[in-house]
N, C-alpha and C positions, 0 to 999 in steps of 0.2 A: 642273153645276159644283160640287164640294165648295167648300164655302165654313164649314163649322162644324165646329171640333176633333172636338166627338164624332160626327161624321160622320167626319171622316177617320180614326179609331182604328176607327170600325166596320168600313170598307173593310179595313184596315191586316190586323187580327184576322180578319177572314174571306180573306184571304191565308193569315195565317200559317197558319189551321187547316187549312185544306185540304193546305197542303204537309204538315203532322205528321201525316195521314192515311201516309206513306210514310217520315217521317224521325222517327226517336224522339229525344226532346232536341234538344240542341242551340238552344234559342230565341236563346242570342247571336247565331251564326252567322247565322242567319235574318232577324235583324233587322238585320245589318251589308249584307245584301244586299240587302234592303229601300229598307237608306238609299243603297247605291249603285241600285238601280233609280228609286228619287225622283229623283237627282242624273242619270241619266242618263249614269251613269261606269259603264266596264267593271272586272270584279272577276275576281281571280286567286285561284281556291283552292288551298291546299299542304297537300300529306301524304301519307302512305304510303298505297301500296294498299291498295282493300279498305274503306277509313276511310267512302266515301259521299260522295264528292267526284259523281261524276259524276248520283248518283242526285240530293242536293240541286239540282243544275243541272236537271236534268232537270223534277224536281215543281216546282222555281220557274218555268221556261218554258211547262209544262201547266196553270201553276194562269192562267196572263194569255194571252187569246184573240190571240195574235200568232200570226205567221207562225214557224214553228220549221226549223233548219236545223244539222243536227250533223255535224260533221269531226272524223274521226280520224286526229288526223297521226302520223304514222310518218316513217321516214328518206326513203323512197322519195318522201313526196307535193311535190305543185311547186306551184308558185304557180298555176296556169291552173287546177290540182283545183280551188282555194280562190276564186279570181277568178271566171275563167270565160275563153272562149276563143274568137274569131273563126272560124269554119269555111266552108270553101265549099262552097255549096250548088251542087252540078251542074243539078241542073231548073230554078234562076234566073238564072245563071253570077253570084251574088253572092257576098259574104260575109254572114254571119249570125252574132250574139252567141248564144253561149249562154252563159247565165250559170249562174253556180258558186253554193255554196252558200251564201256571204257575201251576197247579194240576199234576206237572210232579215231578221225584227225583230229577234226572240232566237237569236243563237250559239253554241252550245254546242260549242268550242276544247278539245276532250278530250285530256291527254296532249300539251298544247303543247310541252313541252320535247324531245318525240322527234322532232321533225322537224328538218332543218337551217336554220341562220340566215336562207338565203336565201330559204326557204320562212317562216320565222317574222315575215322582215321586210315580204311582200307587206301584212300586215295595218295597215302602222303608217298607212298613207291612211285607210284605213278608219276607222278605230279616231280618228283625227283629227277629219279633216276628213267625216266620216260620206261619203265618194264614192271611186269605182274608176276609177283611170283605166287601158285596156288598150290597147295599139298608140295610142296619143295620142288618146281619147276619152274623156271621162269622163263617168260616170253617176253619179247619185244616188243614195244607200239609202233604205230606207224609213225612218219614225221610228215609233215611239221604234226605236231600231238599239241594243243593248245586247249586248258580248263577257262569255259567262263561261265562263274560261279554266281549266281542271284539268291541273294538274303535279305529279311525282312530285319527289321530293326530288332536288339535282342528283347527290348524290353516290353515284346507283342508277346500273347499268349500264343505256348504252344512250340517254342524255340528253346534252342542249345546251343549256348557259345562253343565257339570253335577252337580249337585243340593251338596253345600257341605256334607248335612245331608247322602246324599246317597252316596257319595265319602266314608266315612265314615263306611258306613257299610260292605264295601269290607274290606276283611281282608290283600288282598296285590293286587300290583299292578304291573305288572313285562311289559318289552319288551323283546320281541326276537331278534331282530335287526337280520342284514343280513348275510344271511350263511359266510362259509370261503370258499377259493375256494376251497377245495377238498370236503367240504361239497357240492356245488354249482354242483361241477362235479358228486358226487354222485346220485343226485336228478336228474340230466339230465341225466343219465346211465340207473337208474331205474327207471322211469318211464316216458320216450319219445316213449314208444313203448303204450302204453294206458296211457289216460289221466285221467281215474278214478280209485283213490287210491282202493285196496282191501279192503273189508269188514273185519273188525274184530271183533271175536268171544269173548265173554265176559269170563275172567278168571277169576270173582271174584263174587260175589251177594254181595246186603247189607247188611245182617249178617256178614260178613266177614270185610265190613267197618266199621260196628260199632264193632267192635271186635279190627280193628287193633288200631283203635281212642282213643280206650278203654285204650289198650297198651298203648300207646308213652301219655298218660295223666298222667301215671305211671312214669315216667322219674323225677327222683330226682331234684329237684332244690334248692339249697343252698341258707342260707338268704342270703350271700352277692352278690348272682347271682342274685337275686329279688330285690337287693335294685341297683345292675349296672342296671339292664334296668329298675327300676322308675327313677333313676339319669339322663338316656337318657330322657326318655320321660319330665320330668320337666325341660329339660334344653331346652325344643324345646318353652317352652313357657313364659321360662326368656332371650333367643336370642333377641337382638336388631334387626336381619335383620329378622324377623320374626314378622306378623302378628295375623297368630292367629297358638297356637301350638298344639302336637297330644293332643286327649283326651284318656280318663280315658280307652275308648274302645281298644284305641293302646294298652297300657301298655299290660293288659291282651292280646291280637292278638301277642306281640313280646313273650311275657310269655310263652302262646300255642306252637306260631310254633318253637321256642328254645328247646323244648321237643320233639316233633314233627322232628325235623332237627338232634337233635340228637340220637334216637332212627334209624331213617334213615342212621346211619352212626356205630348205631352196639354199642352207649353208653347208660348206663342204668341212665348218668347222664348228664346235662346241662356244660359246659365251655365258657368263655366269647367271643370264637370265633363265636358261634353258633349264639349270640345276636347278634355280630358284621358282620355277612356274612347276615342278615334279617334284619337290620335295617332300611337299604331304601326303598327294598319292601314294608315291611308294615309300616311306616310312612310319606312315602314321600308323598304319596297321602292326607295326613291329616294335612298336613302343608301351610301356606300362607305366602310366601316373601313377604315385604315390596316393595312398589313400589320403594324406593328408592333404594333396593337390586336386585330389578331387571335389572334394569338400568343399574347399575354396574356391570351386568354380572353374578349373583349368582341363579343359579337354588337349587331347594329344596335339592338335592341329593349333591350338595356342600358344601349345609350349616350343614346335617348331617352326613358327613364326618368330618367336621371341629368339630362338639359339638361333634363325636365318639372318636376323638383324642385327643380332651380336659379331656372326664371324667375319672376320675382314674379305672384302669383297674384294677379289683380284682384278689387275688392268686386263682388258681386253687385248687379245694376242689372236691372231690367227696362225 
């Protein structure tokens, strides 16, 4: 059982290394997925191809001794791909479950936006209520059960925005946007001589996940620290340029990873930077501009900037 800060940063660190064995930079990234793997929330990565969207999923799932299971949705895939699917066995005259690739710990959701709605929405039980229910039986996933979702920009050919209910249930929504160039130089240094990343060796099991989760759940948070980020979150849904604002499910998602972000940084307590460095993450994707705000130029990640600057910022308390 972790149970001392610098216990948990040593874990923490020996994560992060092991994945930068494969992904050059990037340490924010890294750590926002981190704090959604504490939280036990699934995380939506966005950006153009090419960018390492799939590959950071990948070294995050290699580096935690779980059960690993990856889908690539396309137009074509159905929900039975992703579930799994009743079949009858002639040598028993029964039916039999076979299950899909979702009966996994870690998911890796590649290229979610290519598949169709109907196929995009078999996940949102899952993704909930951690269980599948197929022809009216339902089973249970394993835990820790963790989605991380990679999507191309919507406005590439060959894409399907995503269902808001399921938008929803991701817990953040991050880009990696494009290396720096000494980054850009590193990545052509190290690996121009073989083009297939090294294998990595798992440093952690799920005992150890649910143990650190455990931890940073511990992480003090002051009432006026829970009333700044409900102030945030009800102000996304008293905005004019705003459509519809976060729900009930943000609040608690900004609540977790604040704990979570700060226990990653070595405090046993919440401060209003903490809210304030996660608040587009996890709300931007839960929020809808008005079309008239769109117009004018105001993307989601604008307007809460704009309501982060507005609401009164509390005194620091531990």
């Amino acid at each position: 059982m972790v149970t001392d800060p610098n216990e948990f940063k040593g874990v923490i660190k020996k994560i992060k290394d092991n994945i930068q064995k494969v992904i050059v930079g990037k340490s924010e990234s890294i750590d926002l997925i981190l704090i959604s793997l504490l939280c036990k929330g699934h995380v939506l990565i966005e950006d153009v191809p090419g960018s390492g969207k799939t590959t950071l999923a990948r070294a995050v799932s290699d580096s935690l001794d779980c059960t690993f299971g990856r889908i690539q949705f396309t137009p074509d895939l159905m929900p039975s791909d992703v579930l799994g699917v009743n079949w009858f066995n002639q040598k028993s005259s029964e039916f039999e479950f076979q299950s899909g690739p979702i009966f996994n710990q870690i998911i890796l959701a590649d290229e979610i936006n290519r598949a169709t709605p109907r196929t995009q929405s078999a996940l949102l039980e899952s993704m909930q209520e951690f269980q599948v229910t197929v022809d009216g039986e339902t089973r249970i996933l394993p835990s820790p059960f963790i989605v991380m979702a990679t999507q191309n920009p919507l406005d590439m050919e060959g894409t399907f925005p995503l269902p808001e209910a399921q938008l929803d249930r991701f817990l953040m929504k991050i880009s990696l946007g494009y290396p720096t160039e000494q980054e850009e130089t590193d990545i052509i240094l190290r690996f121009h001589k073989d083009g297939d990343l090294e294998n990595l060796d798992p440093v952690i099991d799920s005992e150890t996940i649910e143990n650190l989760g455990h931890f940073s759940s511990t992480v003090k948070v002051t009432e006026n620290i829970r009333d700044y980020i409900i102030a945030i979150v009800r102000s996304t849904r008293e905005n004019e340029k705003l459509l519809i604002g976060a729900s009930p499910r943000g609040s608690l998602g900004l609540f977790k990873c604040s704990q979570a972000k700060a226990a990653l940084q070595g405090r046993g307590y919440v401060i209003p930077d903490d809210v304030k460095s996660l608040t587009n993450v996890v709300l931007s994707h839960r929020i809808i501009p008005t079309s008239n705000a769109r117009l004018r130029g105001f993307a989601s990640k604008d307007i809460l900037e704009e309501i982060v600057s507005e609401v009164p910022v509390p005194m620091e308390t531990k």
